[in-house]
C-alpha positions in Angstrom: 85.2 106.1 108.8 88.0 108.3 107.4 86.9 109.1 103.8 88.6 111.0 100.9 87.4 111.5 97.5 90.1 111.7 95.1 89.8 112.7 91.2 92.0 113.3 88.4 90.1 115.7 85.6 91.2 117.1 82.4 88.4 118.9 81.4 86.0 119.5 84.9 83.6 116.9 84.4 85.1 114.7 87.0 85.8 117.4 89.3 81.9 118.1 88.8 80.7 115.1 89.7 82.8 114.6 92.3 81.6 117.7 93.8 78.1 116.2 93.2 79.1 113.2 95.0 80.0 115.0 97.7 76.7 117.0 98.5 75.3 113.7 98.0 77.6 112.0 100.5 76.8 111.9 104.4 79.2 112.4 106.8 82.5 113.4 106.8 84.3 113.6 102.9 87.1 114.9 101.9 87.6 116.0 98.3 91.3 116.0 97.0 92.8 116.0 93.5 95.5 113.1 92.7 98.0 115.2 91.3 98.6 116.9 94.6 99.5 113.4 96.4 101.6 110.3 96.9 100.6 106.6 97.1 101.3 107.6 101.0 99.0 109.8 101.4 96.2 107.0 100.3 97.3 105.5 103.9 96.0 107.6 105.8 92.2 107.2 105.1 90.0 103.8 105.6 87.7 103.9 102.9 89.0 105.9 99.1 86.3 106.8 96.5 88.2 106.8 93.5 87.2 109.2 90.2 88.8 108.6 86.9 87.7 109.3 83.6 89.0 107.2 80.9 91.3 109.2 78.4 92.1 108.8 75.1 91.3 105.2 73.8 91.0 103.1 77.2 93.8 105.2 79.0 93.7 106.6 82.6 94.0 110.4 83.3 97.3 111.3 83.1 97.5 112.3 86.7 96.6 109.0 87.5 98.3 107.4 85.5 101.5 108.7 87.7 99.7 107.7 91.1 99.3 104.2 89.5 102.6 103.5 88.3 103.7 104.0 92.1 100.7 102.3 93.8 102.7 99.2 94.2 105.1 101.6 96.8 102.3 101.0 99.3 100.2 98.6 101.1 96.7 99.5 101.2 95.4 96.3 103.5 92.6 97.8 105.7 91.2 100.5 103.2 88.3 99.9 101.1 88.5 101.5 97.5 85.2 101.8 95.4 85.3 104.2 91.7 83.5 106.0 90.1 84.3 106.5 86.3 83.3 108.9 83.2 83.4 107.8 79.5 81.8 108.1 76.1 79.9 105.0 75.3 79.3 106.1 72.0 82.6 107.6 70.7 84.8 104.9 72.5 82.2 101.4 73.0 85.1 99.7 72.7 87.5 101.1 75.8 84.1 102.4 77.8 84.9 102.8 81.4 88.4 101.4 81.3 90.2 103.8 83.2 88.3 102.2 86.5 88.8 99.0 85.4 92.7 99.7 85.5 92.7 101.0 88.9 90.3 98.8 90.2 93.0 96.3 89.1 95.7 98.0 91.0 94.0 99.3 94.2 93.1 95.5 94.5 97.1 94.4 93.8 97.9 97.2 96.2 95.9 95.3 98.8 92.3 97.2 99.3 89.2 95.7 99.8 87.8 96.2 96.5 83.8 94.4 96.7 81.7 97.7 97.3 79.9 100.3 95.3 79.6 97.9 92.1 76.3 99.3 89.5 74.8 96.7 86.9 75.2 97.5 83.1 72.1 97.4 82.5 71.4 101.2 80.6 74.5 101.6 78.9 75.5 100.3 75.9 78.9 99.3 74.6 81.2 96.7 73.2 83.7 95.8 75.9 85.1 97.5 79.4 88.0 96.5 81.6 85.7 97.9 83.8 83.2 94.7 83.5 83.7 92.1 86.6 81.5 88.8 87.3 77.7 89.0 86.9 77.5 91.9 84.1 78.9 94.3 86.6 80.7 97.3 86.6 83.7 97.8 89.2 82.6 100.9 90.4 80.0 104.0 88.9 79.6 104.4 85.3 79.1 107.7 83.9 78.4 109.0 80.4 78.1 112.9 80.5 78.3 113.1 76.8 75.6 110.6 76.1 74.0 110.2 78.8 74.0 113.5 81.1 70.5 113.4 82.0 70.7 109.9 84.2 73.9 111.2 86.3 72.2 113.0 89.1 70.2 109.7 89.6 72.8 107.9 88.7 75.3 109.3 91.8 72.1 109.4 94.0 71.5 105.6 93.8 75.2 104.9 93.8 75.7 106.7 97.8 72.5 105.4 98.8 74.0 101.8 97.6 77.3 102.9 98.8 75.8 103.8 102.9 74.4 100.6 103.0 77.5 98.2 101.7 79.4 100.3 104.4 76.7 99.8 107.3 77.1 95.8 107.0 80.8 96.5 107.4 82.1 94.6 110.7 82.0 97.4 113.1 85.5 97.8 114.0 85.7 99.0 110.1 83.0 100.9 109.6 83.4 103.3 112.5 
């Protein structure tokens, strides 16, 4: 499966775990940042692991805030999109993990498959998230490297693991 990990980062925590992610990862992954693509470029691979922190109060990283505004240039049927995220539970409880939430949204307008790689809230704590779906869920990998630093390798290691598995009960014609 054709796989790209693509991050927007301010301040090189997200590049940082994405680079984690990616020594955790098996098999093929390439890393790229959004502000160096297009919505068409998102085409070209079948399954996007998407890394946003959320900025300011409940906002998306400005780099992907461009890539979202255009998302809706492109038809993403076929891919599979799963996110990870980074926020401050403590410093923003109210807008924790909304950045994912937002282009979980999106990606799912644009047409990906968007069912995979969700993580329980269980262990964080927080007032509200656009990034909360059915079942207490998070849409995608929640991170809190200001509060919470010391769970994230585990965190990332459980997430893949998770993340191997969802993709090995893919039909086959998807998952190869």
């Amino acid at each position: 499966m054709k796989t790209a990990l693509i991050y927007g980062s301010f301040t090189g925590k997200t590049e940082a775990i994405a680079e984690q992610i990616k020594d955790e990862w098996q098999g093929d992954l390439e890393v790229r940042e959004v502000s160096g693509l297009t919505p068409q470029d998102l085409t070209q691979y079948e399954l996007l692991i998407i890394g946003c922190p959320t900025w300011d109060v409940g906002e998306l990283q400005y780099d992907w805030e461009d890539m979202n505004t255009n998302l809706s240039e492109v038809d993403l049927t076929g891919i599979h999109a799963v996110f990870f995220g980074l926020g401050d539970q403590d410093g923003y409880a109210d807008t924790y993990q909304d950045a994912i939430g937002i282009l979980h949204e999106s990606f799912k307008e644009a047409g990906a498959s968007v069912g995979m790689g969700y993580t329980d809230t269980d262990d964080h704590t927080f007032d509200d998230s656009r990034a909360l779906i059915e079942d207490n869920k998070f849409c995608g990998l929640a991170l809190d490297e200001d509060c919470q630093s010391h769970k994230t390798e585990s965190r990332i290691a459980a997430w893949v693991k998770q993340l191997n598995e969802e993709i090995a009960e893919l039909p086959s014609t998807a998952a190869s």
